[in-house]
N, C-alpha and C positions, 0 to 999 in steps of 0.2 A: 504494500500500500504506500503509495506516495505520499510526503508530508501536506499539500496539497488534497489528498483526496482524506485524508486523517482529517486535515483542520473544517472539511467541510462538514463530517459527519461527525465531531464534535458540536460545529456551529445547528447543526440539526437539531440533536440533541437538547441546545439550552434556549434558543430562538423560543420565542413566544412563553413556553412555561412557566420563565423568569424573569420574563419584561426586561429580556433578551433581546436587541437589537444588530444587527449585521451593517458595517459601514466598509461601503468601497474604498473608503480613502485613501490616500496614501500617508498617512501621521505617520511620522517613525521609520520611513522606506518599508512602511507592511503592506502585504498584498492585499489585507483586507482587516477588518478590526472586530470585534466583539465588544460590544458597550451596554452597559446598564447604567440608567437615569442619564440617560449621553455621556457619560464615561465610560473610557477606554479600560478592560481588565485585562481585556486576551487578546494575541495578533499573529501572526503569522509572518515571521519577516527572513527572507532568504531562505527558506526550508525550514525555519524553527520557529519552534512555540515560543512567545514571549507571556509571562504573565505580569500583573501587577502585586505584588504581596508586602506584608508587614517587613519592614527591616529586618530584623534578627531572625525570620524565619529565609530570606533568600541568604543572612548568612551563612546558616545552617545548611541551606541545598548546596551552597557553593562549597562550603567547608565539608560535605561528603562527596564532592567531586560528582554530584548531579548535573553540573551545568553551571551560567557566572552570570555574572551580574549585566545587564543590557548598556551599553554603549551606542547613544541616537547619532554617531559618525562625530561627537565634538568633541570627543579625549576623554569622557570623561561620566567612568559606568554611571549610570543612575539605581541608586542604593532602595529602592522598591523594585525595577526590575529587575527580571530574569529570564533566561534563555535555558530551556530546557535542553539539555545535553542529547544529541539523537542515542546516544548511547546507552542512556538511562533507562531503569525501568521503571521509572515512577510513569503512570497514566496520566495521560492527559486530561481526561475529563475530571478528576476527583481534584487536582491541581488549580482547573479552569473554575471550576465550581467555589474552591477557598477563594481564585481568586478574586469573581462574581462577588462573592458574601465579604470581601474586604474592600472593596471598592464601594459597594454598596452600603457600609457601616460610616465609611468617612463623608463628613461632609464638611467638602476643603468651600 
């Protein structure tokens, strides 16, 4: 399965149930985006899952060698994302899911 054909049927998945919306955009160099209340949780960008998550839990992904912190091209990771490691076996959906319900908790 292509990461492409993964992030769609992820996006299937949370679309509508969770007032889940799908944005073509290009935020981020992603091919497409996943937002709740019009924020961005989950994307799709070069072949990998990006999510949005609390600080001390992407340090933790990154500190078991899941994957690292996202980098928007300006030097300089951004310390709520993260880039799921193709290599990992953490799933997708249960990830996308914290990261839906921590996006949706804050209100910046």
């Amino acid at each position: 399965m292509t990461p492409e054909s993964k992030y769609a049927a992820l996006a299937a998945k949370l679309v509508g149930q969770h007032d889940v919306a799908v944005s073509e955009g290009k935020g981020f160099g992603s091919s497409g985006q996943l937002k709740v209340e019009g924020r961005i949780f989950a994307m799709l960008v070069r072949g990998e899952l990006v999510v949005k998550l609390d600080t001390r839990h992407v340090d933790e992904l990154v500190e078991s060698g899941d994957g690292r912190r996202f980098d928007a091209g300006k030097g300089k990771p951004m310390r709520e994302w993260f880039v799921l490691s193709p290599s990992s076996r953490r799933q997708w959906l249960p990830l996308a899911k914290e990261a839906m319900d921590f996006v949706r908790s804050r209100k910046e």
